[in-house]
C-alpha positions as CSV (number, residue, x, y, z in Angstrom):
1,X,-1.3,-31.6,-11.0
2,X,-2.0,-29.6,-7.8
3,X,-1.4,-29.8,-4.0
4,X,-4.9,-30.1,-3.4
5,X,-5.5,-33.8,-3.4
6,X,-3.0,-33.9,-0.4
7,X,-4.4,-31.5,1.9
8,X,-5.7,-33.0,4.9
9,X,-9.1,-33.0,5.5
10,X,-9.2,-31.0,9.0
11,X,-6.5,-27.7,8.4
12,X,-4.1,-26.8,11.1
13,X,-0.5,-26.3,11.0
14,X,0.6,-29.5,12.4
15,X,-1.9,-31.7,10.0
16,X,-0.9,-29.6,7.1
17,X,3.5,-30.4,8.3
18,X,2.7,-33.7,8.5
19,X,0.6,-34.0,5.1
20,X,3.2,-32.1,2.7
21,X,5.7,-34.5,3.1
22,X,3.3,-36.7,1.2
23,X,2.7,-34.0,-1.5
24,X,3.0,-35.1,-5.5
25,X,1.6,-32.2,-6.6
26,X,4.1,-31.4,-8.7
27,X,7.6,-33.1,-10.4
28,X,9.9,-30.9,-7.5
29,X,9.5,-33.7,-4.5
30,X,11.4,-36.4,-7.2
31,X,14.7,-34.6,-6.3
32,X,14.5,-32.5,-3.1
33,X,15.5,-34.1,-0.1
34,X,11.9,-33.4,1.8
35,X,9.2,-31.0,2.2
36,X,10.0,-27.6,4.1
37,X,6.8,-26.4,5.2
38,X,6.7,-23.2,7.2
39,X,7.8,-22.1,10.8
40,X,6.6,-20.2,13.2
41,X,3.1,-19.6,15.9
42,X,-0.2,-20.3,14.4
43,X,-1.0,-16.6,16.5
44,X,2.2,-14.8,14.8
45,X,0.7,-11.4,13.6
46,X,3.2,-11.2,10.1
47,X,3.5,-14.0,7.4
48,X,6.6,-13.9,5.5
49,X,6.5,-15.4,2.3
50,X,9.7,-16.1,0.2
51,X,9.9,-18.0,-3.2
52,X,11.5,-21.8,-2.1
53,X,13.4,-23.4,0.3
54,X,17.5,-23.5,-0.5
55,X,20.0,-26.1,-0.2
56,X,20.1,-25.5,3.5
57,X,16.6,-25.8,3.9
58,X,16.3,-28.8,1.8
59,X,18.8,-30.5,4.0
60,X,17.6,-29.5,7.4
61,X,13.7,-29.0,6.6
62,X,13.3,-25.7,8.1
63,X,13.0,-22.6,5.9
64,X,14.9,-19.3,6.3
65,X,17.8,-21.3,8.0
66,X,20.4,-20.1,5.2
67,X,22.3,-17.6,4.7
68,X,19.5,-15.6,3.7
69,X,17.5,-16.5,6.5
70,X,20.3,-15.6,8.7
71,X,20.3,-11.8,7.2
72,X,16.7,-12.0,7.3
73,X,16.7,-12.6,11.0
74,X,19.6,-10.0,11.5
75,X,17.3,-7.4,9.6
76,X,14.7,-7.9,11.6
77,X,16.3,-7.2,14.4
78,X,17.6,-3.8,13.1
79,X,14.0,-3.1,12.5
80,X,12.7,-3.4,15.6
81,X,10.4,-6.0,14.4
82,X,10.2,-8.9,16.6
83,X,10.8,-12.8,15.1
84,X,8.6,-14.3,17.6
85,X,5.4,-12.4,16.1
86,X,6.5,-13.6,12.5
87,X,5.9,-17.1,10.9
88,X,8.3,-17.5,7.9
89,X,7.3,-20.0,4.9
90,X,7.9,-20.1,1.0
91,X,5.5,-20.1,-2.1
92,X,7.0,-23.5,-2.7
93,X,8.0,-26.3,-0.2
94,X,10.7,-28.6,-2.4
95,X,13.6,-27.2,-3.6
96,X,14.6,-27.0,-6.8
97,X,17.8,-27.1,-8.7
98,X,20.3,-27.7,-11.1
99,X,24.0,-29.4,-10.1
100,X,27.3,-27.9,-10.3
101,X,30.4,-29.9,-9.1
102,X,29.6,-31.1,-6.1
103,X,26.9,-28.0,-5.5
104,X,23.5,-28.0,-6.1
105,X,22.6,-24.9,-7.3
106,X,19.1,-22.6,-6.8
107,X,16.5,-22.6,-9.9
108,X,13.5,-20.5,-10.3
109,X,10.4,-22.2,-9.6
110,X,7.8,-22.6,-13.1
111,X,4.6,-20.9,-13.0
112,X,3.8,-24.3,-13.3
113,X,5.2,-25.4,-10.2
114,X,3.9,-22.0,-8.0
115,X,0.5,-22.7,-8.9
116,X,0.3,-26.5,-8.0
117,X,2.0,-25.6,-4.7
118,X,0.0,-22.8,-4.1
119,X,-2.9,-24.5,-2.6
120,X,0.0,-25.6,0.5
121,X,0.5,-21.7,0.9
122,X,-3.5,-20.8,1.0
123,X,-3.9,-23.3,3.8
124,X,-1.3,-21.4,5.4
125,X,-3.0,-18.1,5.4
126,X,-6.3,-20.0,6.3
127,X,-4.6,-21.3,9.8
128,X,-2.6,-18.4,10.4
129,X,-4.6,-15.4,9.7
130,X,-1.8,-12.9,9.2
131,X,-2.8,-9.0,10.5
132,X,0.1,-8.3,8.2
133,X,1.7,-10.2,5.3
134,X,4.7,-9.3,3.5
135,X,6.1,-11.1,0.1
136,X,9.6,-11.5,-0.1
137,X,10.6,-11.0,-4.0
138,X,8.3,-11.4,-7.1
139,X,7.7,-15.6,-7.1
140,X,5.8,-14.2,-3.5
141,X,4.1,-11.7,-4.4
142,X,3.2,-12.9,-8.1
143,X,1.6,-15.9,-6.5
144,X,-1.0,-14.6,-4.3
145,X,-1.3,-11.3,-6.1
146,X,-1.1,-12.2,-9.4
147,X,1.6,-12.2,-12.5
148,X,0.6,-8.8,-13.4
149,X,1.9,-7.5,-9.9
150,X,5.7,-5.5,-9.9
151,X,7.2,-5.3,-6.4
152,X,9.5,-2.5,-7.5
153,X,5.9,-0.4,-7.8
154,X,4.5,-0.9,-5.3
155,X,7.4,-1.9,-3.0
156,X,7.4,-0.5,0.8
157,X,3.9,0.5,0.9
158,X,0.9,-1.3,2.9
159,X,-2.3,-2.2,0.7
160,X,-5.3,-4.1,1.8
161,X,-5.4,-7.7,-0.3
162,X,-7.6,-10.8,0.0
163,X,-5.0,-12.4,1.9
164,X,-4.6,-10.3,4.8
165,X,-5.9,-6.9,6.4
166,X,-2.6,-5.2,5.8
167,X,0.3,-6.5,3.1
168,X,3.3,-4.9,1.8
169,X,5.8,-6.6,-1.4
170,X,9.5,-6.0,-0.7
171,X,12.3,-8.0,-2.3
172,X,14.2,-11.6,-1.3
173,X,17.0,-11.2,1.2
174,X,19.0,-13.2,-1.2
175,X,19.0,-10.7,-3.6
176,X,20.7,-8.1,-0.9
177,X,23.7,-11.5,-0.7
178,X,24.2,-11.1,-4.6
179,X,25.0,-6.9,-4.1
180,X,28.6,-7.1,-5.0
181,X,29.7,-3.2,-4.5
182,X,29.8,-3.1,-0.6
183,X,27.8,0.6,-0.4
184,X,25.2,-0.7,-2.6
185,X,24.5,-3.5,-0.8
186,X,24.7,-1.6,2.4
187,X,22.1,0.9,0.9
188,X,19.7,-2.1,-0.4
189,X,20.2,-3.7,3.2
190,X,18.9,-0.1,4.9
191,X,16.2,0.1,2.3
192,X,14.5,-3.4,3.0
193,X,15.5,-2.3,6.7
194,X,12.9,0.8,6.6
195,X,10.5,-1.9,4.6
196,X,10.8,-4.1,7.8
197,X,9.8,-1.1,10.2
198,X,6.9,-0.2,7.8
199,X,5.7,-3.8,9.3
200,X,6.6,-3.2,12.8
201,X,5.1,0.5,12.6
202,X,2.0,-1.4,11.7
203,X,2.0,-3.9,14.1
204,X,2.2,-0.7,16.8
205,X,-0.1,1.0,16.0
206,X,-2.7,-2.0,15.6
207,X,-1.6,-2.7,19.2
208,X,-1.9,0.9,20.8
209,X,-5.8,0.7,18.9
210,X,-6.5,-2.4,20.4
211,X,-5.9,-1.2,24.0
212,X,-7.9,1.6,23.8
């Protein structure tokens, strides 16, 4: 099973919203709530990609609207990188999980899974044409740059890839939520900060080039 039989035939952002909701490309839409495709300008100069949408996201169809969305947002700000330049989306568009109580709780997406939505996330890329793209964590990165790919190796560094000019692996804001010793996670938050800035660095200097 793949996502490719329900890609619309012409390939813009809105077509491609609309047509997820419709995707069977895998077993994940049989539980989630709805689709959550990605946000953002079809001109935004970063893609973000993170590994699925969470119980928030399932609920209100938007990604990164969570709680680590919200740090994401708040980081992003620290970094002096600007939200308007950056369209946000997720290697996989349902949500999957597994109940506790009254909770539904996150699961890791199957390779499986990754690769039928994958083609969702290419069509993406295709409309947007990213000058930068950054993968959040290693479902991300191991999608578009293959399972053999470590973010903690080549994390915080930009590297040319088939997917855009520039691209840099960092990991998921939700991992910085699950930091229980407060100085650790204020250390990981400053790391993925100066991550963030390698981005808007980037996205400077590209600008000052282009006016010259």
């Amino acid at each position: 099973m793949s996502a490719a039989d329900h890609l619309p035939e012409r390939v813009t952002l809105p077509s491609l919203r609309e047509a997820v909701q419709g995707c069977r490309g895998c077993a994940l839409h049989l539980r989630a709530t709805q689709a959550v495709f990605g946000e953002g300008r079809a001109q935004a100069r970063v893609m973000m990609v993170g590994e699925q949408p969470g119980d928030e996201e399932d609920v209100a169809g938007r990604p990164f609207v969570g709680p680590a969305g919200r740090l994401l947002d708040a980081l992003m700000e620290a970094a002096g990188l600007p939200r308007d330049q950056v369209y946000v989306t997720n290697a996989v568009k349902h949500f999957k999980w597994t109940p506790r109580g009254k909770k539904r709780l996150h699961q890791k997406p199957s390779v499986s899974e990754v690769t039928a939505c994958r083609p969702w996330l290419e069509a993406e890329l295709a409309a947007v044409k990213p000058a930068v793209l950054v993968v959040l964590g290693a479902t991300a990165a191991q999608s578009l740059l293959g399972r053999a790919f470590r973010v903690t190796r080549a994390r915080g560094a930009l590297f040319a890839s088939p997917w855009a000019p520039q691209t840099l692996a960092t990991v998921h804001p939700s991992s910085l939520l699950r930091i229980p010793d407060a100085d650790e996670r204020r250390a990981a938050r400053d790391d993925f900060v100066r991550d963030l800035a390698v981005v808007a660095g980037a996205l400077s200097a590209a600008g000052a080039s282009a006016h010259r």
